[in-house]
C-alpha positions in Angstrom: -81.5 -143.1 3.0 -80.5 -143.3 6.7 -80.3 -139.3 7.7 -81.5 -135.4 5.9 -82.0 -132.4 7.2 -83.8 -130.0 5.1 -83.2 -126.0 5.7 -85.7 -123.1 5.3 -84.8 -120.5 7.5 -88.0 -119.3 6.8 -90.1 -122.3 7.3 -90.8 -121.5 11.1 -92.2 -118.3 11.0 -93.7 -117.6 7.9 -96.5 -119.0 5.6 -95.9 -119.0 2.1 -95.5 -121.5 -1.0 -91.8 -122.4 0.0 -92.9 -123.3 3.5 -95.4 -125.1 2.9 -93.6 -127.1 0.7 -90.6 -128.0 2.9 -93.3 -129.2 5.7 -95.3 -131.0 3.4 -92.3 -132.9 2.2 -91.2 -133.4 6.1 -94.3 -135.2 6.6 -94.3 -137.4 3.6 -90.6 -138.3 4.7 -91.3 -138.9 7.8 -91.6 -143.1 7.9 -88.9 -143.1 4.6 -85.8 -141.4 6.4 -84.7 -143.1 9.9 -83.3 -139.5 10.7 -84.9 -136.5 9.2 -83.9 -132.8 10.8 -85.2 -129.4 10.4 -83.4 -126.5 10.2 -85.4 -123.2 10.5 -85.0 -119.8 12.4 -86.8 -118.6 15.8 -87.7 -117.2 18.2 -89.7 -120.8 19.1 -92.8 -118.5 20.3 -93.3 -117.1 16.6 -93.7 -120.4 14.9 -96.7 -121.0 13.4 -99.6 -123.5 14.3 -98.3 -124.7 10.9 -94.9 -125.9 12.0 -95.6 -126.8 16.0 -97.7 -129.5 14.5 -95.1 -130.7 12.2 -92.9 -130.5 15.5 -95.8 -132.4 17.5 -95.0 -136.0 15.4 -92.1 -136.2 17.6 -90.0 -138.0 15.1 -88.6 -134.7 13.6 -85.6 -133.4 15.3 -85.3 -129.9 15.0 -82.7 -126.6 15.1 -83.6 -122.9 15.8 -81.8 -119.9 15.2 -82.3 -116.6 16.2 -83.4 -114.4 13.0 -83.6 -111.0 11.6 -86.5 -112.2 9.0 -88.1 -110.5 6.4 -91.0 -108.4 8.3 -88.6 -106.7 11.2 -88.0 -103.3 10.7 -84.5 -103.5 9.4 -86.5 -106.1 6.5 -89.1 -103.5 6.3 -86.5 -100.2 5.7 -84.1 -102.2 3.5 -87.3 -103.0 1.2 -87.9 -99.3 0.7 -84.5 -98.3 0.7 -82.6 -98.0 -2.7 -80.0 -101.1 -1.2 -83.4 -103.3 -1.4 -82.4 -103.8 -5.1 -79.2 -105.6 -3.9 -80.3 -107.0 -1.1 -83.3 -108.7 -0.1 -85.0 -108.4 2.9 -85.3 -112.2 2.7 -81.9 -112.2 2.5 -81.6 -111.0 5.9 -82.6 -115.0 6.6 -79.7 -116.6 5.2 -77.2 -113.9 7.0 -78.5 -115.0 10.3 -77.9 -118.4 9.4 -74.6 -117.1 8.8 -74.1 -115.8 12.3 -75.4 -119.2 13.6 -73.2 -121.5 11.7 -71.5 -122.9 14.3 -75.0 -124.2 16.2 -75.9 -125.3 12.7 -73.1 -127.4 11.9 -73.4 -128.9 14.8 -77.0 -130.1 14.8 -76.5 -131.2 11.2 -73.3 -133.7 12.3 -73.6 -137.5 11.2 -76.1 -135.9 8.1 -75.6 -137.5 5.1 -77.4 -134.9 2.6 -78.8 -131.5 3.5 -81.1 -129.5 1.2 -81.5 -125.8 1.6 -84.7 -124.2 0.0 -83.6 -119.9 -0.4 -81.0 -119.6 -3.2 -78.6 -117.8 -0.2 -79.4 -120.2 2.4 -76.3 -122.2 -0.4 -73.6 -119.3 1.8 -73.6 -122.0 4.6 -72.8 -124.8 2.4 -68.9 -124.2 2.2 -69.3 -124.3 6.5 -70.6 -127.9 6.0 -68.7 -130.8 6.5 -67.1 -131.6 2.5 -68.7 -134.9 3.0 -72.1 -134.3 3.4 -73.7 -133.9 0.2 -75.8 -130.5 -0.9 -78.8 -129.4 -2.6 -79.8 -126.3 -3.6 -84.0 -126.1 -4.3 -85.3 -123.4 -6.4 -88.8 -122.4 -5.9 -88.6 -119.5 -7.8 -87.2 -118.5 -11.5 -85.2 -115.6 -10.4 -82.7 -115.4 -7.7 -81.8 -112.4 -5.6 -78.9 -109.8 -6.5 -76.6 -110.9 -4.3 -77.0 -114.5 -5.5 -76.3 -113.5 -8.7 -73.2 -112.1 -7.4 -71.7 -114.9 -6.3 -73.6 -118.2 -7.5 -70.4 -119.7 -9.3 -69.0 -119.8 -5.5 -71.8 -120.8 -3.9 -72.6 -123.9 -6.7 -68.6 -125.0 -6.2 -70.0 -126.6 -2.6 -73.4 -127.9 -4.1 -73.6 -131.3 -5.5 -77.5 -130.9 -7.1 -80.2 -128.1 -7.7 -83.6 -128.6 -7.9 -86.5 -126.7 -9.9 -89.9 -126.0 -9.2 -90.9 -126.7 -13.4 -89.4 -126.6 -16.6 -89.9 -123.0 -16.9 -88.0 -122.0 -13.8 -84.9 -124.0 -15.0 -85.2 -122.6 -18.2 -85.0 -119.3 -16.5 -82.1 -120.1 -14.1 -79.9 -121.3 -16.5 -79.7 -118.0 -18.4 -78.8 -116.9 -14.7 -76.2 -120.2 -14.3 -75.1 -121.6 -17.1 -73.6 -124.8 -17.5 -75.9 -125.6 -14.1 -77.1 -129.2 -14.0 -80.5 -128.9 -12.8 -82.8 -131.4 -12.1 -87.0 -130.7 -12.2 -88.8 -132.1 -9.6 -92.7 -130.5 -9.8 -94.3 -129.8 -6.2 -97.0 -132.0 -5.2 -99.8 -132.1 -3.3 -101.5 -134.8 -1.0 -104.7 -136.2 -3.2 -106.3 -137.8 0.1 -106.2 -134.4 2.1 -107.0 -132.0 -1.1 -110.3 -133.7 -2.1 -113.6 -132.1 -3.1 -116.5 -132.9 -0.8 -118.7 -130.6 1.4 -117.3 -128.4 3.4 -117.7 -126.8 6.8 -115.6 -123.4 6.4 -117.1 -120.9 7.4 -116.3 -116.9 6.1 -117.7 -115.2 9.3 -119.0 -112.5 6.7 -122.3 -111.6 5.2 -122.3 -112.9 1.4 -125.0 -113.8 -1.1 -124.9 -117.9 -1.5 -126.8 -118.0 -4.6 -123.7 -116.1 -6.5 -120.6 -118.2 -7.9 -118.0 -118.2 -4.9 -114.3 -117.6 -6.1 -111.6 -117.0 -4.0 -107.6 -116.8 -3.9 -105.4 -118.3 -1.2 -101.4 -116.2 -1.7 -99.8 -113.5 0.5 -101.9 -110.6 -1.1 -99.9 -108.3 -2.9 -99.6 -106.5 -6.7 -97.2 -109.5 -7.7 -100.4 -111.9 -7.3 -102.7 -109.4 -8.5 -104.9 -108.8 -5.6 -105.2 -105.6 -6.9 -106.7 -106.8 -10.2 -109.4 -108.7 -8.0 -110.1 -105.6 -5.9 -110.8 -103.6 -9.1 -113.3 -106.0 -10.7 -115.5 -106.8 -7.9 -117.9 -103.9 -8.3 -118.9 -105.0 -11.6 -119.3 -108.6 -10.5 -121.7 -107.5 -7.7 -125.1 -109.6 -7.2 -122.6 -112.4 -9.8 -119.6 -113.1 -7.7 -118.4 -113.2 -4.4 -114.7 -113.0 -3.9 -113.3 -114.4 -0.5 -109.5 -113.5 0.0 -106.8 -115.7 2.2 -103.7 -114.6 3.4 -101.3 -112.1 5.2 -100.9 -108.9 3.1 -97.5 -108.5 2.0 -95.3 -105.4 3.3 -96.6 -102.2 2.9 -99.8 -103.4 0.9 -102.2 -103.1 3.8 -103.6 -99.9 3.9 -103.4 -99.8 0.1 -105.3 -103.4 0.0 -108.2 -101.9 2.4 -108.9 -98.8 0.6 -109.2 -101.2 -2.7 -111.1 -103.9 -1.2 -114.5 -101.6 -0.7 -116.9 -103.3 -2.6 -119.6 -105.7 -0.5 -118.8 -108.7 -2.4 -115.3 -109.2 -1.7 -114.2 -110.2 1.5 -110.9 -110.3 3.0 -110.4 -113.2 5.2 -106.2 -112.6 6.5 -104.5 -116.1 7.4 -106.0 -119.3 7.2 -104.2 -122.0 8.7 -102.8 -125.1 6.9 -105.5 -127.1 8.9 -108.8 -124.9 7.2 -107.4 -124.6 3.6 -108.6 -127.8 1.9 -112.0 -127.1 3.9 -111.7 -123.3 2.1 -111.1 -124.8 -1.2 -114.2 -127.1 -1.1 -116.3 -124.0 -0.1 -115.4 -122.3 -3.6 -116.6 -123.0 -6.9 -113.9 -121.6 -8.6 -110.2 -120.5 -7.5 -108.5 -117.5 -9.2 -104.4 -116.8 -9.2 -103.9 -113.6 -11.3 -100.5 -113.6 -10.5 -97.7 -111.0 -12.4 -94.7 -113.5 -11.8 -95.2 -117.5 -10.7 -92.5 -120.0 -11.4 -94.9 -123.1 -10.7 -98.2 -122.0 -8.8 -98.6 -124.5 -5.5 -102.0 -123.4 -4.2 -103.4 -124.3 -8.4 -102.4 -127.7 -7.8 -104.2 -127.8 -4.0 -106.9 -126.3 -5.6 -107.4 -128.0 -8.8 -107.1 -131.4 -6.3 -109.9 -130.1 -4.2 -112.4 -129.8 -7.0 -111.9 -126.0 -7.6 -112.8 -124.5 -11.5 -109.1 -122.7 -11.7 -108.5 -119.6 -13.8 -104.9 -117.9 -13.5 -102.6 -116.3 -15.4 -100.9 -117.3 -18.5 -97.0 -117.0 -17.0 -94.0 -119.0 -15.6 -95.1 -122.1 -15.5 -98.8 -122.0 -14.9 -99.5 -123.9 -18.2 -97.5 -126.7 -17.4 -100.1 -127.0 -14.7 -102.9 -126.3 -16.5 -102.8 -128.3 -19.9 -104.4 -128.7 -22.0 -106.2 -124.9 -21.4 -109.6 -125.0 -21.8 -110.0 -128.5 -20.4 -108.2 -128.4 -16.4 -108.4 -124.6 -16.1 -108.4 -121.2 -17.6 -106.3 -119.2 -18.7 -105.9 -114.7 -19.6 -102.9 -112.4 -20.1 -101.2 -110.6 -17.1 -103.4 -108.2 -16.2 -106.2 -108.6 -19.1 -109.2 -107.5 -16.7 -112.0 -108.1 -19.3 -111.0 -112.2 -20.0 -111.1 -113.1 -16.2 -114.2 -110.9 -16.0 -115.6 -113.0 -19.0 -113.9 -116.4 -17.8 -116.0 -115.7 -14.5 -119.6 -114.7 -16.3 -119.2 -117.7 -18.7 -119.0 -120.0 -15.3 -121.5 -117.9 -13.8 -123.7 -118.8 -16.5 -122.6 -122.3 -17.8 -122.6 -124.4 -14.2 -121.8 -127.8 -16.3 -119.1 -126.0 -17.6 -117.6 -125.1 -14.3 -118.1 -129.2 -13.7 -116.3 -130.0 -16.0 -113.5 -128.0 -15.0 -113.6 -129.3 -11.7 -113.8 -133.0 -12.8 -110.7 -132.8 -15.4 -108.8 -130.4 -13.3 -109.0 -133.3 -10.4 -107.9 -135.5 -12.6 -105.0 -133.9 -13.6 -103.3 -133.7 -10.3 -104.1 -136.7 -9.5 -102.0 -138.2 -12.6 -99.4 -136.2 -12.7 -99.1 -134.0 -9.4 -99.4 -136.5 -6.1 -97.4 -135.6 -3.1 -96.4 -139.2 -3.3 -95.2 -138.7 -6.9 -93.1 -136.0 -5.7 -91.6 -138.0 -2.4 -90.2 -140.9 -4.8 -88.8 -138.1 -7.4 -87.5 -136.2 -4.8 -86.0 -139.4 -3.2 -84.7 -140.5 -6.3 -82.8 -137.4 -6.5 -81.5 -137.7 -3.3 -80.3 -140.9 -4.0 -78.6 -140.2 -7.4 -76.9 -137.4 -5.2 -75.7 -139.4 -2.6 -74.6 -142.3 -5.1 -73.3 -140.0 -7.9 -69.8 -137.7 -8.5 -69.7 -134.0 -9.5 -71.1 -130.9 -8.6 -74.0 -128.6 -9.9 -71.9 -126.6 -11.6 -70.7 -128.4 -14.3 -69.6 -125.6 -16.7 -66.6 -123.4 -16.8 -65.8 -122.1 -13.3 
């Protein structure tokens, strides 16, 4: 395809799943669409390392605008406030996308296809030229409030939507029915996310003779950092737990006061660059997530050589299947079967081998980046190529 711009608002300034996604793709489309644009919010001096080297290529044109995001103080109060269950704070994205439209429409000109990655980023679509074609991406099972609200309006000016697994459509279609939705798993680069040794190094005092598990996830009670924090003491002199990422708002000072025993180690933000190098330092990756509608940072593990337990929910087992053999699996918040999923690797090193040779394999068969360019692509394609619109049901 000759030109695509691709919209986060929150790809700039934020590190998360969805992000990483949306640059990951940018780089694998880089040398297969002659014009490829990003469309994010600013300020320019908060993007992350992440996305100025994304920017550095300089075959990616790119778009700013300013943005009231998630973590201002205006996010922060409407989270706590009772209007947070209406409106997102993430929300607050897509409105000042709203107040930028005119910029926007203007960068996208002479675009032949635009995909927008928030389920409210789809309020700018009926601004866009009629011609250019739309897509909605889902990375989540359950849209925001206000989507809800008004997704029949939004989905009248959207020609596709995308899901992140089977589960997630299944979900948004009791949400949207009569949707046509297309599944398109998120992949990961093979070459990049390799085991090997490693040279990361924790900058913390740990015992190396214990098994080394960590997690990689904006640290909050929806991924069950909590559940981590309250096991650790009874691992101690077995495990040592090594913990990436920003805390999520208004979990910090709870997260220190529960992170207090020796063998868990809270590491904050580790840039896209260090991850794969983090992944070959464990021996086994944990997501003990509440809610996750695919699970990226299983698949970059698994790829890297990590043993993977997580949580049986959303669509985690399409990931991990068959259980047993790529990865584990225990109930939402079952504290005793990750504690005895982590003793039985502690003591049965061939088994955690094993896991880490099938769970390889896996991704590599079925969950390459470049499995999920030419899907991705072939969506695009059918889009461009095909009549109708997403919502294909009553209006």
């Amino acid at each position: 395809m000759k030109s695509l711009a691709l919209f986060s608002a929150s790809m700039g300034c934020q590190y998360g799943g969805t992000e990483t996604y949306v640059q990951t793709l940018a780089n694998q489309l880089k040398g297969k669409v002659a014009d490829l644009r990003l469309i994010t919010g600013g300020p320019a001096e908060h993007f992350t390392s992440d996305f100025r080297e994304l920017l550095q290529s300089g075959v990616i044109d790119a778009c700013h605008f300013p943005m009231l995001d998630r973590h201002s103080q205006l996010g922060r109060l409407l989270g706590r406030s009772p209007l947070g269950r209406k409106i997102c704070p993430m929300d607050l994205e897509s409105f000042s996308a709203l107040v930028s439209c005119r910029k926007i429409t203007k960068f996208a000109e002479g675009v032949q296809l635009l995909e927008a990655h928030y389920p409210l980023d789809g309020l700018l679509f009926p601004w866009l030229p009629e011609e250019m074609k739309k897509i909605l991406h889902f990375h989540g099972a359950w849209p925001p409030p206000l989507f809800r609200k008004c997704w029949k309006y939004i989905l009248r000016h959207t020609d596709c939507c995308i899901a992140c697994s089977s589960f997630a459509r299944d979900e948004l279609l009791k949400v949207m029915p009569g949707t046509a939705i297309d599944v398109v798993y998120n992949g990961v680069d093979v070459g990049r996310f390799s085991p090997g040794t490693s040279s990361f190094d924790p900058e913390c005092a740990y015992d190396a003779g214990c098994l080394k598990v960590g997690t990689v996830a904006r640290l909050s009670r929806n991924k069950g950092t909590d559940l981590l924090c309250r096991i650790a003491g009874e691992l101690r002199g077995e495990v040592e737990f090594f913990l990436a990422g920003p805390a999520d708002t208004g979990f910090s000072e709870e997260l220190a006061r529960m992170a207090d025993a020796p063998n868990i180690h809270l590491l904050g933000p580790i840039s896209q660059r260090l991850i794969p190098e983090f992944y070959r330092f464990l021996d086994c990756f944990v997501l003990p997530s509440r809610f996750e509608a695919f699970g990226l940072t299983i698949l970059e593990a698994m790829a890297s050589g990590c043993a993977v337990i997580a949580t049986k929910v959303g669509g985690i087992p399409e990931i991990i299947s068959p259980e047993g053999e790529t990865g584990l699996l225990f109930s939402v918040g079952d504290e005793a079967a990750l504690i005895a999923h982590l003793r039985r690797l502690c003591v049965d090193r061939n088994m955690c081998h094993y896991l880490r040779e099938q769970g390889r394999a896996r991704v590599v068969h079925h969950f390459s980046l470049q499995q999920t360019a030419a899907q991705t692509l072939a969506v695009y394609e059918r889009t461009l190529t095909g009549g109708g619109k997403a919502l294909v049901g009553p209006k």
